[in-house]
MDAnalysis code that builds the backbone (N, CA, C; Angstrom):
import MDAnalysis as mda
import numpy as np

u = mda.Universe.empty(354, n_residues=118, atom_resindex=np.repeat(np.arange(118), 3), trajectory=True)
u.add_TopologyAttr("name", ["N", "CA", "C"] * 118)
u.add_TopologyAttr("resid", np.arange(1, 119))
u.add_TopologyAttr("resname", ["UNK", "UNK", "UNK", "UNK", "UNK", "UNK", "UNK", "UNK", "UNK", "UNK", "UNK", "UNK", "UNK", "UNK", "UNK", "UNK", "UNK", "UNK", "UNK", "UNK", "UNK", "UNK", "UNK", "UNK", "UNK", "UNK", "UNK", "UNK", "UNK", "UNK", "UNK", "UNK", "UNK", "UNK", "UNK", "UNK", "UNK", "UNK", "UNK", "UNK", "UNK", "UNK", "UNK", "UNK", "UNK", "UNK", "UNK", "UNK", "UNK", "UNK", "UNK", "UNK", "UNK", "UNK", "UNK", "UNK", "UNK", "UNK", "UNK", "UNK", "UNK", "UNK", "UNK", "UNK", "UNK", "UNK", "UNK", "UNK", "UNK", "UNK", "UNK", "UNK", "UNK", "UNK", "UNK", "UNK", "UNK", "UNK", "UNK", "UNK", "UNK", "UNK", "UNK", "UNK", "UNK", "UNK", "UNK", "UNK", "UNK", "UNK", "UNK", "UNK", "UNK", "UNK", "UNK", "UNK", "UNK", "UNK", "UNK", "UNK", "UNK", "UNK", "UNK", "UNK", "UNK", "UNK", "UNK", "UNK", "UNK", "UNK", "UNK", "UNK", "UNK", "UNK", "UNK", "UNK", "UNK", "UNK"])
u.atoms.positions = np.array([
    [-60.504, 6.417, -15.040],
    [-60.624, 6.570, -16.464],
    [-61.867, 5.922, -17.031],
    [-62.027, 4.658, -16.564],
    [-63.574, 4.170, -17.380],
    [-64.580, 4.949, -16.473],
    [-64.937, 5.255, -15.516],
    [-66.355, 5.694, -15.227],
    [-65.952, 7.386, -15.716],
    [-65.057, 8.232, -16.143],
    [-65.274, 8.999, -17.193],
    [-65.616, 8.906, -18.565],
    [-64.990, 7.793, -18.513],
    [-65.211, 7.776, -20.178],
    [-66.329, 6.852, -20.285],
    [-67.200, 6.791, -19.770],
    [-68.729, 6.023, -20.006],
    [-69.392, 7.512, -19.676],
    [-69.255, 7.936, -18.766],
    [-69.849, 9.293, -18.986],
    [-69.999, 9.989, -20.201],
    [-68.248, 10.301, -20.696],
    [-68.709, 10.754, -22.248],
    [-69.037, 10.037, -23.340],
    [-69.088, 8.809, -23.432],
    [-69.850, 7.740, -24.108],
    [-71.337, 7.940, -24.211],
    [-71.984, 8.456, -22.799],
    [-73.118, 8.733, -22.545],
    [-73.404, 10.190, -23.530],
    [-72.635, 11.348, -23.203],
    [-72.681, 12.491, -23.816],
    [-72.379, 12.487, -25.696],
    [-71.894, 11.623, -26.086],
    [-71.498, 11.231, -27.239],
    [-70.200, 11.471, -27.858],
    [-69.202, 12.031, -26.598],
    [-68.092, 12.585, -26.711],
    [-66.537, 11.344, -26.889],
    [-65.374, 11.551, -26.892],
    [-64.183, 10.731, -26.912],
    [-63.460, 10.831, -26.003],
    [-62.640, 9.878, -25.922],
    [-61.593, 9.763, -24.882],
    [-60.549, 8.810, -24.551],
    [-59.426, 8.921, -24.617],
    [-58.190, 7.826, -24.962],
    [-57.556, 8.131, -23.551],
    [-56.825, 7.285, -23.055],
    [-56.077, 7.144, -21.608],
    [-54.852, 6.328, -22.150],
    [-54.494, 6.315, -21.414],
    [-52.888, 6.001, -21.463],
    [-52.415, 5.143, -19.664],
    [-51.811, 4.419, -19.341],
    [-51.638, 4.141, -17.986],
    [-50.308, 4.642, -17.914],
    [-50.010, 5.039, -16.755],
    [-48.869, 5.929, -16.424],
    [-48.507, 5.246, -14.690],
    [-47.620, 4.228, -14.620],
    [-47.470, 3.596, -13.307],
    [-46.373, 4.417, -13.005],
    [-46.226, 5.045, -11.615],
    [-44.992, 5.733, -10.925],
    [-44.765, 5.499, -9.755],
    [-43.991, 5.860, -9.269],
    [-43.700, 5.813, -7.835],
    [-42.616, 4.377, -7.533],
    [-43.031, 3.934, -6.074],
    [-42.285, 3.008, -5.628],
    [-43.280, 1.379, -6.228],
    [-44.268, 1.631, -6.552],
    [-45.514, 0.847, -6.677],
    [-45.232, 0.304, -8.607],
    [-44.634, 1.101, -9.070],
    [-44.693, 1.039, -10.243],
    [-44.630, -0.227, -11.001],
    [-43.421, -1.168, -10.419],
    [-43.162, -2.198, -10.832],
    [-44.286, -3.338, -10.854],
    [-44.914, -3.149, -9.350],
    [-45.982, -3.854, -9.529],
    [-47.135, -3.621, -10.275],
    [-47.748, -2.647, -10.330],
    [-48.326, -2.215, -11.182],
    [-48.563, -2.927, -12.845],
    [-47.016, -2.790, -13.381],
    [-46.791, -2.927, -14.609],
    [-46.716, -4.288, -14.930],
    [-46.291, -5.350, -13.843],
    [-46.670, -6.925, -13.474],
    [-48.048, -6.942, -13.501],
    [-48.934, -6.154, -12.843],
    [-50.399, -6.515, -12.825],
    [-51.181, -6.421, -13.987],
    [-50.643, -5.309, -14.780],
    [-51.284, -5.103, -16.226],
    [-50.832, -6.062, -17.151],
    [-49.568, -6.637, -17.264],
    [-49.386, -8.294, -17.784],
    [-49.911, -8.491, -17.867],
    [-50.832, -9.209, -16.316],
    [-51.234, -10.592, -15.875],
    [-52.891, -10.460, -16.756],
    [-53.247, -9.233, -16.553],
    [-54.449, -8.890, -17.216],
    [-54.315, -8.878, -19.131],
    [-52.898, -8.983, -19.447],
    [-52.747, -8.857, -21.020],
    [-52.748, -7.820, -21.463],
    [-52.436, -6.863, -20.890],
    [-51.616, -5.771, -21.084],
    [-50.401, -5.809, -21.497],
    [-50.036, -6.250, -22.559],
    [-48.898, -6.511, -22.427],
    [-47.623, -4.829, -23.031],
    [-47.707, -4.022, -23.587],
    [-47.804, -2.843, -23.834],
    [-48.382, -1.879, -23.261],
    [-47.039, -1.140, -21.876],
    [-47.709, -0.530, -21.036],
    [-47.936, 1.260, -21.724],
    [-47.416, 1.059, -22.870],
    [-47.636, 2.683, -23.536],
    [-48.879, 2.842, -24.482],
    [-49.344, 1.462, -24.552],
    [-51.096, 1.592, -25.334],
    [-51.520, 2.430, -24.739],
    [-51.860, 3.203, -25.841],
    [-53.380, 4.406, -26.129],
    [-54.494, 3.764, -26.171],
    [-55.217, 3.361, -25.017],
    [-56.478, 3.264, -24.937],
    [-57.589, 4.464, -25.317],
    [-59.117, 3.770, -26.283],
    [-60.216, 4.692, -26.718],
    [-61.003, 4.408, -26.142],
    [-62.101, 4.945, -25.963],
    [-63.371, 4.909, -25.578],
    [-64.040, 3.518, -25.717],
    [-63.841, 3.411, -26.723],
    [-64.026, 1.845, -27.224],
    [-63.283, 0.958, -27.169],
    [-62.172, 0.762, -26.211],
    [-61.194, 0.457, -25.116],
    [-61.759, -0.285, -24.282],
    [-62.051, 1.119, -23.450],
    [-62.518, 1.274, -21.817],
    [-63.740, 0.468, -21.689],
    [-64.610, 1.117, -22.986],
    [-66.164, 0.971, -22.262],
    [-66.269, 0.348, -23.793],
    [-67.272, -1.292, -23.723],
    [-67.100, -1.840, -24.990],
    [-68.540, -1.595, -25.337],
    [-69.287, -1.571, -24.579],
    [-70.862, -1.070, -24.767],
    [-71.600, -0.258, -25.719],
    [-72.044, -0.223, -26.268],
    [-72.892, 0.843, -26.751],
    [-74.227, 1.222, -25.933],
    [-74.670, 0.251, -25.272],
    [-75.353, 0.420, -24.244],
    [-75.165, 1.114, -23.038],
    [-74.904, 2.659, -22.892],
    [-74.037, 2.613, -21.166],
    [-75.051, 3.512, -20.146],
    [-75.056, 3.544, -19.024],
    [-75.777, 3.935, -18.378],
    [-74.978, 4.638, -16.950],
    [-74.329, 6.150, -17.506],
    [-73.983, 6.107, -16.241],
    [-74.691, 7.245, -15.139],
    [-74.868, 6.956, -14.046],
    [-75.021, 7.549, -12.390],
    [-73.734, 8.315, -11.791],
    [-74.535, 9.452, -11.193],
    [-73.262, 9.723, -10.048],
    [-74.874, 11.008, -9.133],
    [-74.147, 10.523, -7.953],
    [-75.165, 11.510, -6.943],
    [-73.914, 12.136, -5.907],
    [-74.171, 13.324, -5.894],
    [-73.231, 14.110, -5.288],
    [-73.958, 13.913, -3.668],
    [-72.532, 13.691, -3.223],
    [-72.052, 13.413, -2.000],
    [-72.038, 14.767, -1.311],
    [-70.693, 15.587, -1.640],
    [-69.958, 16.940, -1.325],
    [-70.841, 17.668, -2.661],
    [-70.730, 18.936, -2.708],
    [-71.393, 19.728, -3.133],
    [-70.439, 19.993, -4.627],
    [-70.579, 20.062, -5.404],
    [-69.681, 20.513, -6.453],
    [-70.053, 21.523, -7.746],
    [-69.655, 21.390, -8.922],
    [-69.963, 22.326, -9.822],
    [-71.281, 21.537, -10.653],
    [-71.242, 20.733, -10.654],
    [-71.887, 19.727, -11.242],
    [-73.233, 19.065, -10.556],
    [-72.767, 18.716, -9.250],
    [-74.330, 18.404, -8.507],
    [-74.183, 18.400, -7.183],
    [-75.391, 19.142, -6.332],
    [-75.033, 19.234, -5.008],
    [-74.680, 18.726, -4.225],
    [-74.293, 18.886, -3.049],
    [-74.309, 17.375, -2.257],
    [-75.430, 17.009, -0.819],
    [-75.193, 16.423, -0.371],
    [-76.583, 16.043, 0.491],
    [-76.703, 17.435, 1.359],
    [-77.845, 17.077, 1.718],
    [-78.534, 18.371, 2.283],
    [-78.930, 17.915, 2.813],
    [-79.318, 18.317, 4.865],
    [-80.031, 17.755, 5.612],
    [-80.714, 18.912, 6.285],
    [-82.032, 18.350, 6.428],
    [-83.094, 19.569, 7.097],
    [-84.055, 19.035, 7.936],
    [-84.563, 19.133, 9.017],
    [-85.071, 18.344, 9.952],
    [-84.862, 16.977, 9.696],
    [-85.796, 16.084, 9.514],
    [-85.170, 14.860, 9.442],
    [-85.396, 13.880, 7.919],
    [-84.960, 15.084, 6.966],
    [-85.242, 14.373, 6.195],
    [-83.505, 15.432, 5.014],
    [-83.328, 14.300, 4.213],
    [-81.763, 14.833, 3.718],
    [-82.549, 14.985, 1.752],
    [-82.154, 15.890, 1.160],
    [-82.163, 15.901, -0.203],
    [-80.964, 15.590, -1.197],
    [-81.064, 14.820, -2.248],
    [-80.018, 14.383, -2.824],
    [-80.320, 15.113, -4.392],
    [-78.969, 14.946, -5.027],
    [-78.910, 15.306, -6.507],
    [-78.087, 14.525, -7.373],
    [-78.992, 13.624, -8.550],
    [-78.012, 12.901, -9.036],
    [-78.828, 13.014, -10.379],
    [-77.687, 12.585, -11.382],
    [-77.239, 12.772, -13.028],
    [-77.467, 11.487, -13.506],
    [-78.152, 11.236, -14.416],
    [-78.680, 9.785, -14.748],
    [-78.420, 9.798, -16.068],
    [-78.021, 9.597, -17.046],
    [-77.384, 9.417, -18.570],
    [-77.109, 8.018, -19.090],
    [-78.072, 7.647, -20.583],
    [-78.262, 6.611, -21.298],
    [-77.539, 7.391, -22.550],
    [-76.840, 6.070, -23.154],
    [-76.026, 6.890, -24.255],
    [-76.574, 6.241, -25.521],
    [-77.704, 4.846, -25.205],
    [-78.334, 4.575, -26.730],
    [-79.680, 6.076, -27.304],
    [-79.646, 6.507, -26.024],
    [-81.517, 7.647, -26.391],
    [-80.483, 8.789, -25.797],
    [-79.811, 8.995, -24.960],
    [-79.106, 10.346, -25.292],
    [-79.643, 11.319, -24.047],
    [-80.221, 10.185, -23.587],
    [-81.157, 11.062, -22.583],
    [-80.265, 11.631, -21.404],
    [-80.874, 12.354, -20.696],
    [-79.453, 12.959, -19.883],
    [-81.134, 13.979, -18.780],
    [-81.109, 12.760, -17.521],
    [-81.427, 13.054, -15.939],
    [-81.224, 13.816, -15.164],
    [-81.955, 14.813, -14.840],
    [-81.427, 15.162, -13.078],
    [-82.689, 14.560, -11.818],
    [-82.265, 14.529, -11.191],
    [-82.745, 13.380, -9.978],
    [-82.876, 14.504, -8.736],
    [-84.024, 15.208, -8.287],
    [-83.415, 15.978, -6.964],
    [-84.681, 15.030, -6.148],
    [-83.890, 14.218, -4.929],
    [-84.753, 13.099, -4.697],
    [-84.696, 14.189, -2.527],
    [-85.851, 13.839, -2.365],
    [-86.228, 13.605, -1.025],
    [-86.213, 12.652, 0.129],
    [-84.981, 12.168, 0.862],
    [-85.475, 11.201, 1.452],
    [-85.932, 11.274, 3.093],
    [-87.128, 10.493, 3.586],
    [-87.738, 10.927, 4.751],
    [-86.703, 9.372, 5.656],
    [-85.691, 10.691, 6.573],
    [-85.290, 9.667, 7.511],
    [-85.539, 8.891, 8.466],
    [-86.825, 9.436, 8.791],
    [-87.548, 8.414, 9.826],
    [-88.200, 7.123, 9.491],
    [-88.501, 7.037, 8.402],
    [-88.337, 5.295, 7.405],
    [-87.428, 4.766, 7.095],
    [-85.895, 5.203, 7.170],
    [-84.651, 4.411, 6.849],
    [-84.682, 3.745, 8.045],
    [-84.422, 2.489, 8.106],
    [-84.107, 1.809, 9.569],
    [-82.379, 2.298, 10.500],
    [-81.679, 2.474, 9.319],
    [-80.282, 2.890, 9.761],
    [-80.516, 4.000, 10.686],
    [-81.588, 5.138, 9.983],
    [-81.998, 6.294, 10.577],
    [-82.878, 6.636, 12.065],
    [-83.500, 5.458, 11.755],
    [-85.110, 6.119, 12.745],
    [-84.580, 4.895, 13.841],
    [-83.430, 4.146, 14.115],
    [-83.669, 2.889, 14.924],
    [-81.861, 3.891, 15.652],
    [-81.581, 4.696, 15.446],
    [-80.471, 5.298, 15.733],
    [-79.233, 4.762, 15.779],
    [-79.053, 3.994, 14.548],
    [-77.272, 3.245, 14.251],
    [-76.853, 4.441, 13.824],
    [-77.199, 4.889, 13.065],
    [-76.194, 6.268, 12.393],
    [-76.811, 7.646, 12.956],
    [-75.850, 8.045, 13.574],
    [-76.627, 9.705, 14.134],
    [-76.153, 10.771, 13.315],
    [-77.353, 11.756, 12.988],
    [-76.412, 13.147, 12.092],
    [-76.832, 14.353, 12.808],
    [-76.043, 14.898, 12.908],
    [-75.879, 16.497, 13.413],
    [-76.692, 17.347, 12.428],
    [-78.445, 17.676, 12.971],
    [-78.932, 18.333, 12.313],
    [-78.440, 20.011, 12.420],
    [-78.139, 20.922, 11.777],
    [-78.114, 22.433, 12.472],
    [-79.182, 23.100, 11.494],
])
């Protein structure tokens, strides 16, 4: 719920949540939101809740491919990324399509992590 709703904080949009504990877990749950001063587990949380900022800055770089932003891409030895960068004091709103050359990552070029180029 908060890294959505800093998103639409960013977009200039609203958003209220509610916590909804279920299951076998529930009880604890509803002990943990106490301890935090929660004391009213049916509060309607706002935007101005969640995220107290007016300042917010949020990121997300797609991993898996989605509707929203691609996800990594690998092509000889180098992978392309896509990520969404949004300031909500200037309104500004990022896209990021970044290049990275894997033979300068040390994780990469020293062979701790291997990837299946096809």
């Amino acid at each position: 719920g908060v890294i959505s709703a800093a998103a639409l904080k960013c977009l200039g949009g609203d958003f209220q949540a509610r916590l909804t504990p279920e299951g076998p877990e529930a009880a604890e749950e509803i002990r943990r939101c106490k301890e935090m001063g929660i004391e009213d587990i049916n509060t309607v949380f706002t935007i101005d809740d969640l995220v107290k900022s007016e300042d917010v800055i949020f990121v997300a770089t797609g991993i898996t491919g989605s509707f929203l932003l691609k996800g990594v891409r690998y092509h000889k030895r180098r992978a392309t990324t896509d990520t969404l960068v949004m300031r909500s004091l200037s309104g500004t709103i990022r896209r990021i399509i970044a290049e990275h050359h894997l033979d300068k990552k040390p994780l990469f070029r020293d062979n701790r992590i291997k990837l299946r180029m096809d």
